[in-house]
C-alpha positions as CSV (number, residue, x, y, z in Angstrom):
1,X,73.9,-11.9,-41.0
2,X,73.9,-10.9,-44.8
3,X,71.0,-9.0,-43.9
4,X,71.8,-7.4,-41.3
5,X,75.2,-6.0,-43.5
6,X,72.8,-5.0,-46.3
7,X,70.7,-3.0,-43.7
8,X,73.8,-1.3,-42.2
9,X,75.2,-0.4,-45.8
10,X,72.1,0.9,-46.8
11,X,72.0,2.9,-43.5
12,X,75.5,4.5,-44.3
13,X,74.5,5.2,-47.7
14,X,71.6,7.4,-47.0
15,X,73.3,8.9,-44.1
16,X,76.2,10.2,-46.6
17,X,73.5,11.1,-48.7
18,X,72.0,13.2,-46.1
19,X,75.3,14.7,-44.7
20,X,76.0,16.0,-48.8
21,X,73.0,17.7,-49.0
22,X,73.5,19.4,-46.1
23,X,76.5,21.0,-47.4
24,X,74.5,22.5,-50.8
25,X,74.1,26.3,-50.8
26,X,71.0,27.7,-51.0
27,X,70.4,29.7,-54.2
28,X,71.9,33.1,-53.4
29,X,73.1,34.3,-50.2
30,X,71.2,36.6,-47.4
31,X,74.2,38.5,-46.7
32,X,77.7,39.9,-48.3
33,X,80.4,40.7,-46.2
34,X,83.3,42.2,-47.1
35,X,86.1,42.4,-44.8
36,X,89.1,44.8,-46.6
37,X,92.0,45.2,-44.4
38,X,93.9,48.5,-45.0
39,X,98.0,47.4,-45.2
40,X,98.4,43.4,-44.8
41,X,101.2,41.5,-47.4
42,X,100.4,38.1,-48.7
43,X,103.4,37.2,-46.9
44,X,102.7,38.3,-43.3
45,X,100.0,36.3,-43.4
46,X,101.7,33.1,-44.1
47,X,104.8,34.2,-41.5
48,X,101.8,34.1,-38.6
49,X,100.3,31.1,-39.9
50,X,102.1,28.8,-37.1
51,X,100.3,31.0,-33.9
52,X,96.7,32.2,-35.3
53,X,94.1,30.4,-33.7
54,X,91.9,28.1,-35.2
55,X,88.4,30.7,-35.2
56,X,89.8,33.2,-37.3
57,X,91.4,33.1,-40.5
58,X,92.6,29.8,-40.3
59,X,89.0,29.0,-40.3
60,X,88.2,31.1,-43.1
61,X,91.3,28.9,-45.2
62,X,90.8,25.6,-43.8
63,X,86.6,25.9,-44.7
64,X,86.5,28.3,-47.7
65,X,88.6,28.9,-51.4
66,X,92.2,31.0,-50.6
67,X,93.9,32.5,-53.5
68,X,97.2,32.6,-53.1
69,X,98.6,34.7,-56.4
70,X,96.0,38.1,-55.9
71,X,97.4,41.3,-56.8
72,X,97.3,44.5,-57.7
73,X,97.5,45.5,-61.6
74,X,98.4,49.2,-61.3
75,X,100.9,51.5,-60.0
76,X,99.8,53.6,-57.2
77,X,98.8,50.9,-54.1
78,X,97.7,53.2,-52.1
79,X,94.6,53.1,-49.5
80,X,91.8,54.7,-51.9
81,X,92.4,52.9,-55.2
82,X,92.5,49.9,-53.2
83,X,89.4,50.3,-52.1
84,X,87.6,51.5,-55.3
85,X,89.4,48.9,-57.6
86,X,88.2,46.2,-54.5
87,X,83.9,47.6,-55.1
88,X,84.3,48.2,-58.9
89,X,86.1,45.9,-60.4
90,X,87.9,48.4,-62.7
91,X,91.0,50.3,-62.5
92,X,92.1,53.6,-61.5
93,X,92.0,54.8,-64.7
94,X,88.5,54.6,-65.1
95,X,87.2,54.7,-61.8
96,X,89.0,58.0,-61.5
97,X,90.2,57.5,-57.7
98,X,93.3,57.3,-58.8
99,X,95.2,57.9,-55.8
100,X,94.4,59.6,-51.8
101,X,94.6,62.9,-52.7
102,X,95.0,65.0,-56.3
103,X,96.1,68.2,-57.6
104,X,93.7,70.0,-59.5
105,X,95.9,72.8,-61.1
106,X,93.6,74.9,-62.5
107,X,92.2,75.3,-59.1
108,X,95.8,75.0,-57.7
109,X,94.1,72.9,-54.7
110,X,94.7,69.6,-53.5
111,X,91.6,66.8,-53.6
112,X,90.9,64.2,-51.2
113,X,89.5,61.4,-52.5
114,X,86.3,61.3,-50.8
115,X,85.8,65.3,-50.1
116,X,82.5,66.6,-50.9
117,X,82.1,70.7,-49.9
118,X,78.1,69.9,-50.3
119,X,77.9,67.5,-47.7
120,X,77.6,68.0,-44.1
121,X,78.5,66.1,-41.0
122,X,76.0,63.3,-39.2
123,X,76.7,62.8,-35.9
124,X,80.5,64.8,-35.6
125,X,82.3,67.6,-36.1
126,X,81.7,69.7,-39.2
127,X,85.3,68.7,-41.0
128,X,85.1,65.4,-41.1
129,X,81.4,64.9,-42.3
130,X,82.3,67.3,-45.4
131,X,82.6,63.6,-47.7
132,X,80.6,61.5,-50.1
133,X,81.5,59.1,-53.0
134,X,80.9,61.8,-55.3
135,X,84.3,61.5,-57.0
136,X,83.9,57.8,-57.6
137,X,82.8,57.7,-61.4
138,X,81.6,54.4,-61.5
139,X,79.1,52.1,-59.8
140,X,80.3,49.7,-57.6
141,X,78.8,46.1,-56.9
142,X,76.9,47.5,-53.7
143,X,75.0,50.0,-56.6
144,X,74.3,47.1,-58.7
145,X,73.1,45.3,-55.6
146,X,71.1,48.1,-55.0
147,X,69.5,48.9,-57.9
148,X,68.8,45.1,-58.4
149,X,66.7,44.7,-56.0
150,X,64.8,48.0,-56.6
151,X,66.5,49.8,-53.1
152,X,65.7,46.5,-51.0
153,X,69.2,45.4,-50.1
154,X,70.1,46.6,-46.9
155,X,73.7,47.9,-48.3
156,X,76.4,49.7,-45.6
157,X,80.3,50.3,-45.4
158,X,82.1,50.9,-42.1
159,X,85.7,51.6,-41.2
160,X,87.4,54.3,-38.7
161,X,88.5,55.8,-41.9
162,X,86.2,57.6,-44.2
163,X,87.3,56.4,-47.3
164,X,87.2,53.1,-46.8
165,X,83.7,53.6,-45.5
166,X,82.7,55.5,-48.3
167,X,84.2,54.2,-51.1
168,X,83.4,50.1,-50.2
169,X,79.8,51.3,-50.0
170,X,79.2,53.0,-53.3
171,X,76.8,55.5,-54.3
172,X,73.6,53.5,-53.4
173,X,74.6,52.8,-49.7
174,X,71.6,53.3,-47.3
175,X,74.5,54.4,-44.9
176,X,78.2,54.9,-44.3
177,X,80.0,55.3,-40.7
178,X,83.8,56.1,-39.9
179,X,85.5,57.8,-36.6
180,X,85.4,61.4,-35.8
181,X,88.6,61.7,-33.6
182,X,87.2,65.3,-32.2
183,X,84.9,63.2,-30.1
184,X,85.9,60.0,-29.9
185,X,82.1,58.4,-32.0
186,X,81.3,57.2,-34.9
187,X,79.8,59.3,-37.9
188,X,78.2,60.3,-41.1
189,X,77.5,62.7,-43.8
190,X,74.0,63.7,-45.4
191,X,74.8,62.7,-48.4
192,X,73.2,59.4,-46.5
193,X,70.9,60.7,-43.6
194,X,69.9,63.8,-41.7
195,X,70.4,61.2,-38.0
196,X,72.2,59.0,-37.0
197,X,69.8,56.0,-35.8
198,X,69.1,55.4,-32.6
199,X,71.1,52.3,-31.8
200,X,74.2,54.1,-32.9
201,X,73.8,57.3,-30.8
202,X,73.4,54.6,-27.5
203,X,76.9,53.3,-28.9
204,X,78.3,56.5,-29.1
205,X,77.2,57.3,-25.6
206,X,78.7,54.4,-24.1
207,X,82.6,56.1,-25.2
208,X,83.9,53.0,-25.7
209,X,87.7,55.0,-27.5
210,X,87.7,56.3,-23.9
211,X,88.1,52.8,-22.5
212,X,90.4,51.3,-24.5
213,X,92.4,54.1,-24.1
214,X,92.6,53.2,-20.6
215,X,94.2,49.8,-21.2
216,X,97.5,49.2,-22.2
217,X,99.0,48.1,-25.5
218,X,100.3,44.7,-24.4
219,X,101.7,41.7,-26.6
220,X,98.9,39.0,-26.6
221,X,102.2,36.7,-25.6
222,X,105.9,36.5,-25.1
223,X,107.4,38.5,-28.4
224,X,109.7,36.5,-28.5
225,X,107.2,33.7,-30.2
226,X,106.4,35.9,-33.1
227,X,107.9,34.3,-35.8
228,X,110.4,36.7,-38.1
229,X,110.1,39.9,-36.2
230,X,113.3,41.8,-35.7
231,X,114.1,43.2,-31.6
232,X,111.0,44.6,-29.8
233,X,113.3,47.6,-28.9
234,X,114.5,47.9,-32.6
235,X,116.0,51.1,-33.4
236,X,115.0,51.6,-36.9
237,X,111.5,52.2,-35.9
238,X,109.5,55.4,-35.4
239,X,106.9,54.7,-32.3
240,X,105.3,56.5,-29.9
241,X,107.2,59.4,-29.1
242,X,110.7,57.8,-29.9
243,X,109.3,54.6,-27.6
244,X,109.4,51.5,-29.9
245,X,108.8,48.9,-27.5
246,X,106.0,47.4,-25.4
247,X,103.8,47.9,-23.3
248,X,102.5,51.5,-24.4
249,X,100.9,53.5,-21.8
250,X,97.4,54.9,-24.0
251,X,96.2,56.2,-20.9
252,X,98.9,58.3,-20.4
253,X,99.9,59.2,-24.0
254,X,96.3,60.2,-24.9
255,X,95.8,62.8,-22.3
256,X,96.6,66.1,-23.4
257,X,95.2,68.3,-20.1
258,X,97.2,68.3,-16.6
259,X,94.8,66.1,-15.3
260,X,93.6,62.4,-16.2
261,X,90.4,62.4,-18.5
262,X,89.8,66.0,-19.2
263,X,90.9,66.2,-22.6
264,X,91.5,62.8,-24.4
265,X,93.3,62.6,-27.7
266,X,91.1,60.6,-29.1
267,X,93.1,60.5,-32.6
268,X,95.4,57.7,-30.7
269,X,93.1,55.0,-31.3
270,X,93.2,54.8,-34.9
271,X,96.8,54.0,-34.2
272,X,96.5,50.6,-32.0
273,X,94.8,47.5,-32.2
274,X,91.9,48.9,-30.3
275,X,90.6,50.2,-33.7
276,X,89.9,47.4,-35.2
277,X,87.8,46.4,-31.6
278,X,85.9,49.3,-31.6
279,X,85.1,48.4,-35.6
280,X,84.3,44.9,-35.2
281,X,81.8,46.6,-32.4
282,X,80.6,48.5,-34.8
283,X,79.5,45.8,-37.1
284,X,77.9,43.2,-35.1
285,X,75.6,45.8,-33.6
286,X,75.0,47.5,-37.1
287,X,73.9,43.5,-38.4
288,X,71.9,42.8,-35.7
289,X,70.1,46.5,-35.5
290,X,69.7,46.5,-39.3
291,X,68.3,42.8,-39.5
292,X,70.8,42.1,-41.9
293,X,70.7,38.7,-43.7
294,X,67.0,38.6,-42.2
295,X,64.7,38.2,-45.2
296,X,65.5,36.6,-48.9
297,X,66.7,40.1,-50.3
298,X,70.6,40.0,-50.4
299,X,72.1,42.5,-47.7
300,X,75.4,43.4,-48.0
301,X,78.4,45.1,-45.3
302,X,82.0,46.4,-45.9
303,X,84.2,46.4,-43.1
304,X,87.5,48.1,-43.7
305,X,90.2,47.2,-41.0
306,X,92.7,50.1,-40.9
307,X,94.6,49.7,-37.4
308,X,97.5,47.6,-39.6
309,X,98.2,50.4,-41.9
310,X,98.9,53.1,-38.9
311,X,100.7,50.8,-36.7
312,X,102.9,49.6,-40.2
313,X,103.6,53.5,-41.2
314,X,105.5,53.9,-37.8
315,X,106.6,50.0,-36.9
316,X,107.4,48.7,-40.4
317,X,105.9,45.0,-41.6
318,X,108.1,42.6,-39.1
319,X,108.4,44.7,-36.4
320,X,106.4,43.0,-33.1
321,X,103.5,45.8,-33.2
322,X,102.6,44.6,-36.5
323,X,102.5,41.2,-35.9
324,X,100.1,41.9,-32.3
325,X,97.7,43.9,-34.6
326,X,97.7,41.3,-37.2
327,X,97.0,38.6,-34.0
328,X,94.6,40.5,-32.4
329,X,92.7,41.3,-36.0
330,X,92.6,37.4,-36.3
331,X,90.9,37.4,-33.5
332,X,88.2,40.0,-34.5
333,X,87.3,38.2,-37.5
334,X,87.1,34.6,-35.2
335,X,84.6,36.7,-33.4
336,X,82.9,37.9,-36.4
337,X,82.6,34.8,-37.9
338,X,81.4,33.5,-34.9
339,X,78.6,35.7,-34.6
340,X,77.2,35.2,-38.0
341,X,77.7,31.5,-38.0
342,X,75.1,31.1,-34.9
343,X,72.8,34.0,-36.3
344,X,72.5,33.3,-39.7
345,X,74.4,30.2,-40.7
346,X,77.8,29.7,-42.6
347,X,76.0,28.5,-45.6
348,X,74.0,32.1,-45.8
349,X,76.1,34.2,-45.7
350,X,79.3,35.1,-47.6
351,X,82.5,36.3,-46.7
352,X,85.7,37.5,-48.6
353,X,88.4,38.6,-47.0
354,X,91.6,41.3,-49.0
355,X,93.9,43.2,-48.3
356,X,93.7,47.0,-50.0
357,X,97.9,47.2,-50.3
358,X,100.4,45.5,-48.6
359,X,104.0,47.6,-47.5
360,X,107.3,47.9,-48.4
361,X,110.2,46.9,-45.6
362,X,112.0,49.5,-43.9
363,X,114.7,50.7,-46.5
364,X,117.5,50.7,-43.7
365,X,116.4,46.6,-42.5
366,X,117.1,46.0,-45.7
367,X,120.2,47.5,-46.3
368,X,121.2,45.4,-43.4
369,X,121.0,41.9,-45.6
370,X,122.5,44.3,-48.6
371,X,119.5,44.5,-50.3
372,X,119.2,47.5,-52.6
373,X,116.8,50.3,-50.9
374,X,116.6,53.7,-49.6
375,X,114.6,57.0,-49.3
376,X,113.7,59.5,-52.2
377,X,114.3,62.7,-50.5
378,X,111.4,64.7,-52.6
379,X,112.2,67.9,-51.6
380,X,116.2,67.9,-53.0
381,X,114.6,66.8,-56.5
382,X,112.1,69.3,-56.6
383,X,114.4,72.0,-56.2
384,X,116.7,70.5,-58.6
385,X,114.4,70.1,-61.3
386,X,113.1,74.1,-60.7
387,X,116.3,75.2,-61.1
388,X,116.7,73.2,-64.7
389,X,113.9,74.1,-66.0
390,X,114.2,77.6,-65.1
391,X,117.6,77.6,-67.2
392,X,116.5,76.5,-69.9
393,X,112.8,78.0,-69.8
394,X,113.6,81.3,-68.2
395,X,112.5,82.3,-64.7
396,X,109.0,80.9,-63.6
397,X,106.8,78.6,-61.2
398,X,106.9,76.0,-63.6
399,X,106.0,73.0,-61.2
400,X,103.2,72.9,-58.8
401,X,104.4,70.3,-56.9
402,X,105.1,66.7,-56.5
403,X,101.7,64.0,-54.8
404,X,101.4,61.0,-54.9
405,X,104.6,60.0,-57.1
406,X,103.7,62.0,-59.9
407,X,104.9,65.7,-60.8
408,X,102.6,68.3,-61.5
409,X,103.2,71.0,-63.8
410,X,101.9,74.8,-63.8
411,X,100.0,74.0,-67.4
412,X,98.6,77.5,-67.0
413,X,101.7,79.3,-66.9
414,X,103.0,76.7,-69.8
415,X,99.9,78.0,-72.0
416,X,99.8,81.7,-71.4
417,X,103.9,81.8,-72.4
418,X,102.4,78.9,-75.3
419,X,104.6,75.9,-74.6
420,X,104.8,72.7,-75.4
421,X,102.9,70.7,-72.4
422,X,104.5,67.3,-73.6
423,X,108.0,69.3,-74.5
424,X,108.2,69.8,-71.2
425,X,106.8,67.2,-69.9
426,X,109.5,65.2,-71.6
427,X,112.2,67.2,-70.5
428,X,111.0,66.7,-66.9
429,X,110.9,63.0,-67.1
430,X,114.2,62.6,-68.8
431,X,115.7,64.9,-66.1
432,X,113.9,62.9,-62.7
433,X,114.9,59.3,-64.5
434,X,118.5,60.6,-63.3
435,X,118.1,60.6,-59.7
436,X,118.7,57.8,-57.5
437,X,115.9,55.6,-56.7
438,X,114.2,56.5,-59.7
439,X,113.1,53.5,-61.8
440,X,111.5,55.6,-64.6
441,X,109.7,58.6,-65.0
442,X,106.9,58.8,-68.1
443,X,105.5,61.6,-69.4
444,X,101.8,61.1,-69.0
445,X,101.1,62.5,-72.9
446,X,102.7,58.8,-73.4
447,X,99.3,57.2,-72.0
448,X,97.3,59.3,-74.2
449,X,98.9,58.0,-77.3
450,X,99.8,54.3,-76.7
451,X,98.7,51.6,-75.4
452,X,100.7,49.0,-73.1
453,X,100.3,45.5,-73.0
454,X,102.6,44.1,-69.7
455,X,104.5,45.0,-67.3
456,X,105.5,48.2,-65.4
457,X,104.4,50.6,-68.4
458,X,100.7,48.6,-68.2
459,X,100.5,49.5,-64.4
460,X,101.2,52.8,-64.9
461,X,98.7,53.0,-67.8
462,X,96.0,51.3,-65.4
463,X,96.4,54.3,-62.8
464,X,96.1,57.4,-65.6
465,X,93.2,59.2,-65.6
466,X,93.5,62.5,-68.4
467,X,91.5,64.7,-65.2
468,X,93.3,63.6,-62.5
469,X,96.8,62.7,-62.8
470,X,100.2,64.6,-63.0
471,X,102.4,65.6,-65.8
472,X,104.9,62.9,-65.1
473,X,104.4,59.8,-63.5
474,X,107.2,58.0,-61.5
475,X,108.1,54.7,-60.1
476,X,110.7,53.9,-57.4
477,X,113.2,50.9,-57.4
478,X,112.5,48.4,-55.8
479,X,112.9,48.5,-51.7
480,X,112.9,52.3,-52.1
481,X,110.3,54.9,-50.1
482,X,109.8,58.2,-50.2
483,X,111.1,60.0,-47.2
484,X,108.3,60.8,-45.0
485,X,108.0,60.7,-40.6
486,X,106.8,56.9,-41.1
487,X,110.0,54.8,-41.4
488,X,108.2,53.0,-44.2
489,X,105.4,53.2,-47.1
490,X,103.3,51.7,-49.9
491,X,103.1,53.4,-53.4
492,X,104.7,50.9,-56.2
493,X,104.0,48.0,-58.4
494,X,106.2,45.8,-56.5
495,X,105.6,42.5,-55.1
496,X,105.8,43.6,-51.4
497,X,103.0,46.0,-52.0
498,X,100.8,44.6,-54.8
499,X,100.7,40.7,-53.6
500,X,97.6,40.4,-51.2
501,X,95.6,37.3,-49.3
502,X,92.4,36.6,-51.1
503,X,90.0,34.5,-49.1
504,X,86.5,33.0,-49.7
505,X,84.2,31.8,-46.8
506,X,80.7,30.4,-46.3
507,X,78.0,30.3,-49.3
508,X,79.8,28.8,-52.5
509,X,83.1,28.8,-51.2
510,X,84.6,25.0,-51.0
511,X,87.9,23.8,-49.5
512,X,90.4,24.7,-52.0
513,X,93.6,26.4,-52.4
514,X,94.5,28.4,-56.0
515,X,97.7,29.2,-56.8
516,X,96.8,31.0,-60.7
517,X,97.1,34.9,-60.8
518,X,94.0,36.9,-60.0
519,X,93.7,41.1,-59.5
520,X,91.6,42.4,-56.9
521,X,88.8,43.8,-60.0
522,X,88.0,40.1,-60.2
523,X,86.2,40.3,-56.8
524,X,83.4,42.9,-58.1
525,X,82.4,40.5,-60.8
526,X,82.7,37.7,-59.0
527,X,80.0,38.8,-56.5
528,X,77.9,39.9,-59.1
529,X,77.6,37.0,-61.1
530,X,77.3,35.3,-57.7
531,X,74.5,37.5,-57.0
532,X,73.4,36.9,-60.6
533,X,73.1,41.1,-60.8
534,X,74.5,43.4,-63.5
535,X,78.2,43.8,-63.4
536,X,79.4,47.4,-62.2
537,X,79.0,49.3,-65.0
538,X,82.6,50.0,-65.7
539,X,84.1,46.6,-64.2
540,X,86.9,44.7,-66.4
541,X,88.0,41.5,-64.0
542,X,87.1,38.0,-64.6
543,X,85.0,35.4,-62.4
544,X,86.9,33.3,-60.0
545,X,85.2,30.3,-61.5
546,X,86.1,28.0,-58.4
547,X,83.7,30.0,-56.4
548,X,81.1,28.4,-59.1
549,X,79.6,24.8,-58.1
């Protein structure tokens, strides 16, 4: 009997053995994917917890390393800078995206982000293939990935947006795709290729946008199970054509001709869950078409999610829509996830999963528990501060105009009459710092001159750039918006906007949940010491040292 028990323990002990060095990752991983959801607040996430299912991210917590207390370290949390800061690892300010769009006054012309006049459209219609990452001045993780490997890595960014295509992808990219809403397909520029290949042409042809425009937008289940939404037929909401509850006819509302499928607007998709389909589409046939993860040279694809974003503009965070999207996302990434588990195996491939901004509440919800909130109505301001600075400066087209929370003056006109350019700034700020909903206006000659070591000063100081921003930067109180058509927005330091879901899956990634504060330009260097590749050459995060085993 004594043998027999010494048999059996032995047995057990070699069999644990075994079953832990199963679990040890191989040296590096075959693939990087990056899945960057455009619009999702830490705390969304947690209010779905109770009805995901188990395949999606409850899968990528319950198996991988989830940082709760991520965020973003600078003022403008917008789409672009979210991406940037996400594949560089530095901050506006040097990565010079510092928001969606500029002003360039000299020029008196507004920037996009990713607009490129020398590049030409792949695949689509001439406007929107006019892009390349030419205005990102730094290399991203994907370029150091690149480069690394001497162009061997198979690197690609995808998302129906071209920015978050473009700018997840980096310089180096062997290719980039995003929608064209003209034609319902997906596209490039040549700044990557002169074709698209083949595999994505037959995707095209199948007009997949045309299809789920066919289907309704339905609730995956009762609404009424959504935990923390307010009324399905809420009032404060902007929908579809004053409509603001389910289901939504897409067939219907994306037909512009008299008859059914002449002329489809295919622009609608962007706006429902179906986006994030057709993208998740998009990237299990790019992996499988571009053997990615196939060989021992580390691959990498960025997936940017951007349904969430559109659907929040016009819903607001806790409205029902937003929830469904988030569900239905959840259940992308289950698919996702399942796909690369059976292709490549879990402990091949790595996945992290961010969020590029999250969203502020709608102003007038909040006013309803008597929180402090409202609208900025830009356009009262501006005039205001015209007419003071045309009394005390004389008459004149002193200010160009007001992006992106920051105030642009006419420097030009300032020069020729030889003014003080931080007089006036000065004068500006002091004079906007009066208005409601204004929590402080700076002169952007202050971020020239000093340097700030915390709080809402330091965030502000992380999105200046001397080329690209305004005269005078501002930031909102809390809860407050600018007034737009959406009934809500995303542009400030605040929690609601800057606190995002970090997730680690697969590879390195243990079972573990961290509650110390990271920044999203900890996840560049993270991968690249992972990778055991250069840093990106202007990156300033830290490791996440509990990815490290």
């Amino acid at each position: 009997m004594k043998q027999t028990f010494t048999i059996l323990y032995f047995l057990l002990i070699s069999l644990a053995a075994g079953a832990q060095s199963a679990y040890i990752p191989p040296d590096k991983p075959k693939l990087v994917i990056g899945i960057i959801v455009e619009q999702l607040r830490y705390d969304q996430l947690e209010r779905v917890w109770s009805i995901l299912t188990d395949k999606g991210l409850k899968r990528m917590v319950s198996e991988g390393t989830y940082y709760r207390n991520a965020s973003i370290d600078y003022l403008s949390t917008q789409a672009a800078p979210g991406f940037a800061t996400i594949s560089t690892g530095a901050t506006p300010s040097v990565h010079g995206i510092t928001s969606d769009t500029w002003f360039h006054p000299f020029n008196d012309e507004m920037i996009f982000c990713v607009q490129d006049p020398g590049a030409g459209a792949v695949g689509g219609s001439f406007e929107t293939g006019l892009f390349s990452p030419a205005n990102l001045l730094s290399s991203s993780f994907a370029d150091e990935l690149q480069m690394s490997a001497c162009g061997g890595s198979r690197v690609y960014g995808i998302g129906i947006r071209e920015m978050g295509a473009i700018l997840t992808a980096g310089h180096a990219a062997d290719g980039a795709y995003w929608y064209d809403d003209r034609t319902g397909t997906w596209m490039s520029s040549n700044y990557y290729m002169q074709s698209l290949p083949p595999w994505l042409m037959d995707l095209n042809a199948m007009l997949l946008p045309g299809q789920y425009l066919n289907n309704p937008w339905q609730p995956l289940t009762d609404p009424l199970l959504y935990p923390g939404c307010q009324a399905d037929t809420s009032a404060l909401e902007r929908g579809f054509n004053s409509q603001t509850w389910f289901p939504y006819n897409l067939r219907e509302m994306s037909t512009k001709g008299k008859l059914l499928n002449i002329t489809r607007d295919y622009s609608l998709l962007r706006e429902t869950p179906y986006a994030d389909d057709f993208t998740t589409d998009l990237a299990l046939r790019l992996i499988e078409n571009e053997q990615l993860g196939k060989d021992d040279i580390i691959d990498y694809l960025a997936i940017t999610y951007s349904a969430t974003d559109y659907i929040g503009h016009r819903f607001g965070p806790s409205s029902v829509e937003a929830t469904d999207a988030l569900l239905r996302l959840d259940q992308n990434i289950g698919k996702l996830l399942d796909r690369i588990d059976k292709s490549l195996g879990k402990k091949n491939v790595l996945v992290y999963f961010v969020s590029a901004h999250g969203v502020s509440e709608i102003p007038a919800l909040l006013e309803k528990s008597r929180v402090p909130s409202g609208y900025f109505r830009l356009n009262q301001s501006l005039q205001l501060l015209r007419s003071y600075l045309n009394a005390i400066y004389g008459q004149g087209d002193w200010v160009k105009g007001f992006f992106d929370n920051q105030i642009f003056l006419n420097r030009g006109l300032i020069e020729d009459a030889k003014m003080s350019l931080e007089e006036i700034q000065m004068r500006t700020a002091r004079f906007m710092v009066q208005f409601s909903g204004i929590a402080a206006a700076v002169p952007t000659s202050a971020f020239e001159m000093s340097d700030f070591s915390g709080g809402l000063l330091l965030k502000m100081n992380n999105n200046f750039s001397q080329q690209r921003s305004g005269d005078v930067m501002i930031a909102l109180n809390p809860g407050w918006v600018e007034k737009t058509d959406n009934v809500t927005g995303h542009n400030s330091p605040y929690e609601y906007d800057s606190h995002v879901p970090l997730i680690w899956y697969g590879w390195t990634a243990s079972r573990a949940s961290v509650t110390r504060s990271v920044t999203t330009r900890d996840i560049a260097v993270t991968l690249s010491v992972l990778c055991r590749i250069p840093l990106p050459n202007a990156a300033s995060g830290d490791p996440l040292h509990e990815l490290f085993r």
